[in-house]
N, C-alpha and C positions, 0 to 999 in steps of 0.2 A: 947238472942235467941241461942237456940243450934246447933251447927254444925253438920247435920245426917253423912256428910263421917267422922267425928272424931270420932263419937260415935261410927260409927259402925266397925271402926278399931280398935277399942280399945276392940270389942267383938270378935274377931276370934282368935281362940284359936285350938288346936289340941284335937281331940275328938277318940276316939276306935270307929270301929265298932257294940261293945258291944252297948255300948250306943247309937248308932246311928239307928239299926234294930229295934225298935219298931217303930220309925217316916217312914221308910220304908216301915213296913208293913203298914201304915195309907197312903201310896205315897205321902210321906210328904216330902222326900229325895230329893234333886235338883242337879245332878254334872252339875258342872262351868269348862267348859274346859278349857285348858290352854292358849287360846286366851285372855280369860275375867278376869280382877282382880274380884276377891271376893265381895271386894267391893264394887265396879261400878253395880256390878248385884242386891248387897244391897240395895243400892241407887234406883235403877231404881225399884225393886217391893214395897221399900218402902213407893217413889213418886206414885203408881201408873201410873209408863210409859209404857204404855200397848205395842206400839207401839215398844218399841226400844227390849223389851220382846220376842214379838212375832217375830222378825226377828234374836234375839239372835236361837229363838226354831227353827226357818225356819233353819237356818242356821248349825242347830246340837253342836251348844255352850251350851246350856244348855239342859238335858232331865237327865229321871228318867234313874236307874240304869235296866242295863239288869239284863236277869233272870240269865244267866250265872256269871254277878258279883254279885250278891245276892248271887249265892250260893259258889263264891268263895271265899265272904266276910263272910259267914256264917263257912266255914270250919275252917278261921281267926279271930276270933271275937279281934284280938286284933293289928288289920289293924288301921294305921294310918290314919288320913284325918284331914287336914285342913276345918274347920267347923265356919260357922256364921248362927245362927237363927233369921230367920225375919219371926216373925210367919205369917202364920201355917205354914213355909215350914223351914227346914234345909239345906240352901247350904252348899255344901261337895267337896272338890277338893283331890284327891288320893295324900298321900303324903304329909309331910307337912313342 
């Protein structure tokens, strides 16, 4: 059996902006604040834990990007971010 947090550490990777603005435009984009390893958020939409999700969102750890870093990432398309896909969404943390 596979280990989903090995797996999914072994997938985050540093990604551009460039690449990253079309999953955006779909609000497909997820920033991970700096409270939340990557990972654990992985895990948790991967499981289906709906529950520890939506108190991540209550709590302003996880939401879509503003309109104002859209378009400050849009001026930068070559802005770093720590990135792991768990589809349909791309988590993103600024900085990587």
């Amino acid at each position: 059996m596979s280990d989903l947090r090995a797996d999914l550490a072994k997938m985050v990777d540093a990604a551009i902006w460039e690449w990253l603005s079309p999953h955006a435009a779909r609000a497909r984009v997820i920033l991970v604040g700096a409270k939340l390893d990557i990972v654990d958020v992985g895990v948790a939409l991967t499981e289906d834990n709906t529950q520890l999700v939506q108190s991540w969102i209550e709590d302003g750890w996880l939401r879509h990007p503003t309109s104002e870093e859209l378009s400050a990432w849009n001026a930068n398309k070559e802005k770093e971010f720590a990135s792991l896909v768990v589809p349909p969404f791309v988590l993103v943390r600024v900085g990587v």
